[in-house]
C-alpha positions in Angstrom: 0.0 0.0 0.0 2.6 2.5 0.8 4.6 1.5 -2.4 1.5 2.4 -4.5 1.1 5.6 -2.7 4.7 6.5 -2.9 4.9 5.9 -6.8 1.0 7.3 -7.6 0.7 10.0 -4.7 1.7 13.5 -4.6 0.8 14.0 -8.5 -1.1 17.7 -8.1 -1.3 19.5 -11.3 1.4 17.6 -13.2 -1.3 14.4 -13.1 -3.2 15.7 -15.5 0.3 15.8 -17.4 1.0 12.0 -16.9 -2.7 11.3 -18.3 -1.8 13.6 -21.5 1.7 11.8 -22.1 -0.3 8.4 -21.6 -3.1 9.8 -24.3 -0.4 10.8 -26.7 1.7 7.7 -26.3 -1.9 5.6 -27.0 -2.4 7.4 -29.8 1.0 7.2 -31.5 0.8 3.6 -30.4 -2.5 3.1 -32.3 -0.7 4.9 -35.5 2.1 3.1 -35.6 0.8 -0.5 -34.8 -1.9 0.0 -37.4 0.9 1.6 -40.1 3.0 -1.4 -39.4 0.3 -3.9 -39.6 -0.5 -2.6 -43.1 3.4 -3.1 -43.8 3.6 -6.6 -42.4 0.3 -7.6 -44.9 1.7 -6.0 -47.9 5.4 -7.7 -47.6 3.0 -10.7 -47.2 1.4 -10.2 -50.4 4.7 -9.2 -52.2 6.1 -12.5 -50.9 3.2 -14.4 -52.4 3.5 -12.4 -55.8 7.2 -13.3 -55.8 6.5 -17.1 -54.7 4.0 -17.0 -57.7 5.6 -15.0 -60.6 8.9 -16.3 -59.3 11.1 -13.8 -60.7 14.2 -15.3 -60.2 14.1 -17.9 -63.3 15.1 -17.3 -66.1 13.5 -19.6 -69.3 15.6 -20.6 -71.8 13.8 -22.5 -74.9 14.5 -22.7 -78.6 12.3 -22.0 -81.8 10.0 -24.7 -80.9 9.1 -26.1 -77.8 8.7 -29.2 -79.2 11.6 -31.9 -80.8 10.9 -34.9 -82.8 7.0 -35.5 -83.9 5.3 -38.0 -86.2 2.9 -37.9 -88.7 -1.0 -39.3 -87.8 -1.1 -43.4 -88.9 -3.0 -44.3 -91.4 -4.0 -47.5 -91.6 -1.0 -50.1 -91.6 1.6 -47.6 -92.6 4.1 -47.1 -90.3 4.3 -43.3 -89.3 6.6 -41.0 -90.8 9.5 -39.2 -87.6 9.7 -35.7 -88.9 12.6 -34.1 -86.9 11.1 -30.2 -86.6 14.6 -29.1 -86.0 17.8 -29.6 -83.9 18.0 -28.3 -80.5 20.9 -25.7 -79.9 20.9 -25.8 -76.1 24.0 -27.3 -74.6 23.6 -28.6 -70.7 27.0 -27.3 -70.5 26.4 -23.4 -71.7 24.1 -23.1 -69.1 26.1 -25.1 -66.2 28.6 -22.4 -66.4 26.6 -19.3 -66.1 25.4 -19.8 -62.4 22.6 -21.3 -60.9 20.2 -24.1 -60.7 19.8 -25.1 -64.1 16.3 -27.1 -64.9 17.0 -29.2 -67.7 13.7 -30.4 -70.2 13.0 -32.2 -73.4 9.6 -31.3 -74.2 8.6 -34.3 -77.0 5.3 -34.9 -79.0 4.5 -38.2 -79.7 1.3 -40.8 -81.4 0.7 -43.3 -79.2 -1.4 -46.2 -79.6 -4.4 -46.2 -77.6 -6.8 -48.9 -78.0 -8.2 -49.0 -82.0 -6.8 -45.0 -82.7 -3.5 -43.5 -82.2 -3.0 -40.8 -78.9 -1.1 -37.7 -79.5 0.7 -37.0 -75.7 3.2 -34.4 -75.0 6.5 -36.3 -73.5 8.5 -34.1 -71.2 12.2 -35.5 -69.8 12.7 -33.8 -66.3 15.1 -34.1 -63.3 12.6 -34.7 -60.8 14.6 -33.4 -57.7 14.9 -30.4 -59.5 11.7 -29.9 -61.4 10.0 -30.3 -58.1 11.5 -27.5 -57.1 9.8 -25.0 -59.7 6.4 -27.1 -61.1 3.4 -28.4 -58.4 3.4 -32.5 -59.0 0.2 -33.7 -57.0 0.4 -37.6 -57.0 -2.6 -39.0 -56.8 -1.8 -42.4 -57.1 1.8 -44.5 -57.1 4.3 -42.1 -56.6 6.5 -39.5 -58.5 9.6 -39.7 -60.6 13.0 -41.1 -59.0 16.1 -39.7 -60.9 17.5 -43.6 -61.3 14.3 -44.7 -62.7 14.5 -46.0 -66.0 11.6 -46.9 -68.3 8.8 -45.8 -66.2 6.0 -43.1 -66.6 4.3 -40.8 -64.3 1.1 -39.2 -66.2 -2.3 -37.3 -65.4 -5.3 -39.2 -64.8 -6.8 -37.0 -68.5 -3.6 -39.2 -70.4 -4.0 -42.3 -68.7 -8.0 -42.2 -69.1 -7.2 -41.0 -72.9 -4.6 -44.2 -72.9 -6.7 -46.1 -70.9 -4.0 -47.2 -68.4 -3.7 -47.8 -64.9 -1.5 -48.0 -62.2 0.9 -50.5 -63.1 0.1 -50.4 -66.9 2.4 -50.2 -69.7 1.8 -48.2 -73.3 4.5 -48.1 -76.2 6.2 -44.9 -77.3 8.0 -45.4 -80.5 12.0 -43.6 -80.0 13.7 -41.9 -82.5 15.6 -44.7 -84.2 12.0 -46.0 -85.4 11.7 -48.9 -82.3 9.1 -48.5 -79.6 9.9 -48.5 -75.8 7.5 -49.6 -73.3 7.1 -47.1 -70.6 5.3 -48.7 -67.5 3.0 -46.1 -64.9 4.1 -45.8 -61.8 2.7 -42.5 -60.6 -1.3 -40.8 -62.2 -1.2 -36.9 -61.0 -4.6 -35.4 -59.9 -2.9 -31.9 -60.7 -0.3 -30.5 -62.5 1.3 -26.6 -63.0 4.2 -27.3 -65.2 6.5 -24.1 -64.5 7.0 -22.3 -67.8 4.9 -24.9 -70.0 5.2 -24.8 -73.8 2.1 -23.4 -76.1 -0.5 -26.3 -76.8 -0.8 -26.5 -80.6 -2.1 -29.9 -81.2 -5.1 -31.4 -80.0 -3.9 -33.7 -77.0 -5.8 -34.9 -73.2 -5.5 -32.0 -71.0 -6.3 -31.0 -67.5 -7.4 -27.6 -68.4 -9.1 -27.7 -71.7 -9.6 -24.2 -72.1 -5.8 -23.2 -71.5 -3.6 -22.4 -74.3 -0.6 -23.5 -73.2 0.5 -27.8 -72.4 -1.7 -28.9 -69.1 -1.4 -32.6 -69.0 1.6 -35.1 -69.9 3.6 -38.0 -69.4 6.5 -37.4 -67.5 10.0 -39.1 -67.4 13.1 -39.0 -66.6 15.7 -36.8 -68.7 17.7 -40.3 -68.8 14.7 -41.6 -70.6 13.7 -38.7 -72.7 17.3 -38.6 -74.2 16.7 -42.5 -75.2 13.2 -42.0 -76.8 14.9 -38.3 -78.6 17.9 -39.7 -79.5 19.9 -37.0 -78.3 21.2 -34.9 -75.1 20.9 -31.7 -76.1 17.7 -30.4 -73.9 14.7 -28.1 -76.2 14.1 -26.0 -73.5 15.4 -25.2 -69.3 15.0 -23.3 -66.6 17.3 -21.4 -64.7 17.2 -20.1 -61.0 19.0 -17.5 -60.0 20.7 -17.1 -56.8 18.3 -14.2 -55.5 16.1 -12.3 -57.8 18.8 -9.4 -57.9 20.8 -12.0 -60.1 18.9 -12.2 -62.5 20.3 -9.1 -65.2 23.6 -10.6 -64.4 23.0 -14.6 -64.7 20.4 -12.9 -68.0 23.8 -11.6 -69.4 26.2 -14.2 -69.1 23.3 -16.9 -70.8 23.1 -14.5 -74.2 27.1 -13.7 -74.2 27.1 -17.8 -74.2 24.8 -18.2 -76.7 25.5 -15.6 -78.5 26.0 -17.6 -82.1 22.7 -19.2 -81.5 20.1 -17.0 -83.3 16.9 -20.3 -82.6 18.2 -19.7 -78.9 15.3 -17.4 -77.0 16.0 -16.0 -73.2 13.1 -15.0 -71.4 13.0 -13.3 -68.1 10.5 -11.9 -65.4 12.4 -9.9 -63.2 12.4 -6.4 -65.0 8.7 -6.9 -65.5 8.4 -8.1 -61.6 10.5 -4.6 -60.3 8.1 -2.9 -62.3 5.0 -4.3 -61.3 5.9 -3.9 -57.4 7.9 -0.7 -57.6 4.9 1.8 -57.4 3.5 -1.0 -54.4 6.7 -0.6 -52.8 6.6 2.9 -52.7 3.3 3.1 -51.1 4.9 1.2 -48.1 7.9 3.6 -48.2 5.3 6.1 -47.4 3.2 4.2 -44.4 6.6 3.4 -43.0 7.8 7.9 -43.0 4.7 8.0 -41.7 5.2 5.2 -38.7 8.9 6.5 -38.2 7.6 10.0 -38.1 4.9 9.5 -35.8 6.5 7.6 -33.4 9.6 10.1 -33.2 7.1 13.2 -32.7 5.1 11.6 -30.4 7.4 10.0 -28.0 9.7 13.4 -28.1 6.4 15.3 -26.7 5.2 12.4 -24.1 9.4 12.4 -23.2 8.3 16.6 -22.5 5.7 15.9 -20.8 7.2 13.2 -18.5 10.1 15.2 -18.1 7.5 17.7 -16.2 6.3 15.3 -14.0 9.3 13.7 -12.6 10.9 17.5 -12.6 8.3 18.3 -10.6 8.6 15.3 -8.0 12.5 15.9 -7.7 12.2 17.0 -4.1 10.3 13.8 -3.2 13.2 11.6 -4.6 15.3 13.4 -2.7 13.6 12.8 0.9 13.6 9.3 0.0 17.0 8.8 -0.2 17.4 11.1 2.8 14.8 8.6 5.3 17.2 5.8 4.0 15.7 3.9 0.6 18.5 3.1 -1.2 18.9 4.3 -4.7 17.2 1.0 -6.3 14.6 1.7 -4.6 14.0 5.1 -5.0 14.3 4.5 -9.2 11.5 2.1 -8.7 9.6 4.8 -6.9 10.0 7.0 -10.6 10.1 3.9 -13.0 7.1 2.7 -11.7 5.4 5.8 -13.1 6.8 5.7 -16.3 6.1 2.1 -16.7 2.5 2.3 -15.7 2.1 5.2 -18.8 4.0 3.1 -21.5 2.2 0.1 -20.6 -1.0 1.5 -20.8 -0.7 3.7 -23.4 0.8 1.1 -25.7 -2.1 -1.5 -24.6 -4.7 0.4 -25.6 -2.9 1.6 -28.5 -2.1 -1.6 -29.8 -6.3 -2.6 -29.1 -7.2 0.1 -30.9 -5.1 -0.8 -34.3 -6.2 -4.0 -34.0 -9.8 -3.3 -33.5 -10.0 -0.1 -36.4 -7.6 -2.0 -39.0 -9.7 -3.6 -41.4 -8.8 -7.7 -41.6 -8.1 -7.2 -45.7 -8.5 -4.5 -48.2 -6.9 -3.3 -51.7 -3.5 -1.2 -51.0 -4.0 1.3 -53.7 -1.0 0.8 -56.9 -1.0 1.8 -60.5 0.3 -1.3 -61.6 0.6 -3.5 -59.0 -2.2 -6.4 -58.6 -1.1 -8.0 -55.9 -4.4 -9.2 -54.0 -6.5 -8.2 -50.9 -3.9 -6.9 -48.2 -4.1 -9.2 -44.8 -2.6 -6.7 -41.7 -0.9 -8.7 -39.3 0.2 -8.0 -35.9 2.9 -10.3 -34.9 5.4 -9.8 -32.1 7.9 -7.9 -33.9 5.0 -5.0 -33.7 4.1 -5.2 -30.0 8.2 -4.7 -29.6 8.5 -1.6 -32.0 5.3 -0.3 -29.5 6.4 -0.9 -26.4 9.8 -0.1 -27.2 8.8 3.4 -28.7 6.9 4.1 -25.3 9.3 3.1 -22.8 12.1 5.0 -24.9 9.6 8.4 -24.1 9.7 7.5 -20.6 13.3 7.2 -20.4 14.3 10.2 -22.5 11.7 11.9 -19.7 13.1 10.4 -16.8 16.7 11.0 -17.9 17.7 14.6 -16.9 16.0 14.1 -13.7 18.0 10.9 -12.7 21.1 12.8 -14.0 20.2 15.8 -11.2 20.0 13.4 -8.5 23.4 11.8 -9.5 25.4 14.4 -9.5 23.9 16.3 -6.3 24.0 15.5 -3.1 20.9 14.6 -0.6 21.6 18.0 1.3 21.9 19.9 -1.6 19.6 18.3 -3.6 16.6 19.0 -0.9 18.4 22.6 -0.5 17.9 23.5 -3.8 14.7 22.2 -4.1 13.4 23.6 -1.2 14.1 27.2 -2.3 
């Protein structure tokens, strides 16, 4: 009881000061948590834009994405193996640029399925590192192992167009005229190939609708080079260190293929930077606004504490005189200070979270990045309670100094003048 008397008692006038500085400090509280909340969701959206568009690849594909097709059968002629044209990409080119290289070789092939012949899409991947880039979801068996051998992993649109099952086997005729048996050891329920190549033939697809590949029979690139008859891939992807690699990885790939006019490189991050830059801008300007409003506001809270303990010198003073040591007597002004920040950021932070809408549109002129989520997570209640109990100490400051350097005599002397 005396404790709460010695740190609340004795306020006069410069109470009404403490409840100002604790009104301010809720306010600037309220302005910065819901500023920063704002600027948590946004960096949340620009991570999910940059998961989706993912800027830091880099496609590298010849003329066609496409290598050795044959012509419909007719009857019992065998089909004719037109070669469309010869791929230019070396594995080795792009091995010495930088980064994770994603190596393809996108085939079309007639298969027989049944009484009728099946065009499919054939793609060669590294599985470890496809997986990395394209969504696989198996729905039955189980996905590509990079020492598999003859085996398939398709959608369930192929194998119901093939009508195979788990377990099956279908025929895929390789480039030297012979057919290879391919056995199913995986049926996908969904499939976003990363990067896929335009659909130009009628095929079995996931997504009827889409104009680009959506369905295919997957191997590995082990397997693809057998069926092709080459290891040259038709078309990669390359991952870039960070995002800000990009120009640079961009620049070493055309210096190294240079000669190769059928060679195309395509890249996202320019168009990425410019989608977000107006987006990031706008966060720029909630964050001035944060930094600004904390700084103002905790300099005139710092004021007005700075009154309050000024005026309350005498009383530390006459505590140290009737024997409480120093510790004690801090805890005496702390305890005031503490009880301000602590309220004042509470019911700061209760009213950003209670005000801040749970998702809106952040306002861009090129940006479409979504509905914004604000978050508050603990990194906000810190910047808050840290921005309040910095006020309290830049107010409690000069008076602790006066104290040190004075005496008790002298310090009640003066004060009692």
């Amino acid at each position: 009881m005396i404790w709460a008397k010695l740190v609340f008692g004795g306020f006069g006038r410069r109470g009404f000061e403490a409840i100002v500085a604790l009104g301010v400090l809720a306010v600037a509280a309220a302005i910065v948590a819901g500023a920063m909340m704002v600027i948590e969701g946004a960096k949340g959206a620009m991570a999910r834009a940059e998961r989706d568009d993912r800027p830091d690849i880099v496609q590298v594909k010849s003329r066609f994405n496409r290598a050795v097709f044959e012509t419909p059968r007719s009857g019992n002629l065998a089909p004719l193996t037109l070669p469309v044209y010869e791929p230019l990409i070396d594995r080795d080119k792009l091995n010495a640029v930088g980064g994770t290289v994603v190596a393809r070789q996108s085939l079309l092939r007639n298969v027989v399925a049944g009484e009728s012949f099946l065009n499919l899409y054939i793609f060669g991947i590294e599985p470890d590192k496809e997986t990395r880039v394209s969504v696989f979801s198996v729905g039955r068996g189980r996905f590509l192992r990079s020492d598999d051998g003859a085996v398939a992993v398709l959608d369930h649109a192929s194998a119901q167009a093939l009508g195979v099952e788990l377990g099956g086997s279908f025929p895929v005729r390789k480039a030297d005229g012979q057919d290879l048996s391919l056995t199913v050891v995986g049926i996908l329920d969904r499939l976003e190939l990363r990067d896929p190549p335009p659909r130009t033939i009628d095929a079995p697809a996931l997504k009827p609708d889409s104009s680009y590949v959506s369905s295919g029979v997957f191997v590995t690139l082990r397997t693809s080079e057998e069926i092709f008859g080459r290891s040259t891939v038709t078309n990669a992807l390359v991952v870039a260190p960070a995002a800000r690699d990009v120009p640079s990885v961009v620049e070493g790939l055309r210096e190294a293929f240079r000669l190769e006019p059928a060679v195309f490189i395509t890249e996202r991050y320019g168009q990425f930077s410019r989608k977000v830059h107006d987006f990031a801008q706008t966060l720029a300007l909630f964050t001035i606004i944060g930094a600004v409003t904390a700084t103002l506001a905790g300099l005139f809270a710092a004021n007005l504490l700075h009154d309050v303990y000024a005026d309350r010198r005498r009383q530390y003073a006459m505590l140290l005189a009737l024997g409480f040591s120093p510790m004690q007597s801090a805890v005496v002004g702390v305890g005031v200070g503490i009880a301000t920040a602590g309220a004042g950021a509470m019911i700061g932070a209760l009213v950003a979270a209670a005000c801040t809408p749970r998702h809106f549109a952040m306002p861009s002129l090129m940006a479409d990045l979504g509905t914004i989520e604000p978050r508050f997570d603990g990194f906000i209640a810190v910047v808050v309670v840290g921005m309040a109990l910095a006020a309290v100490a830049l107010g409690m400051a000069p008076t602790a100094w006066w104290l040190h350097r004075r005496s008790v005599a002298g310090a009640l002397s003066e004060e009692g003048r």
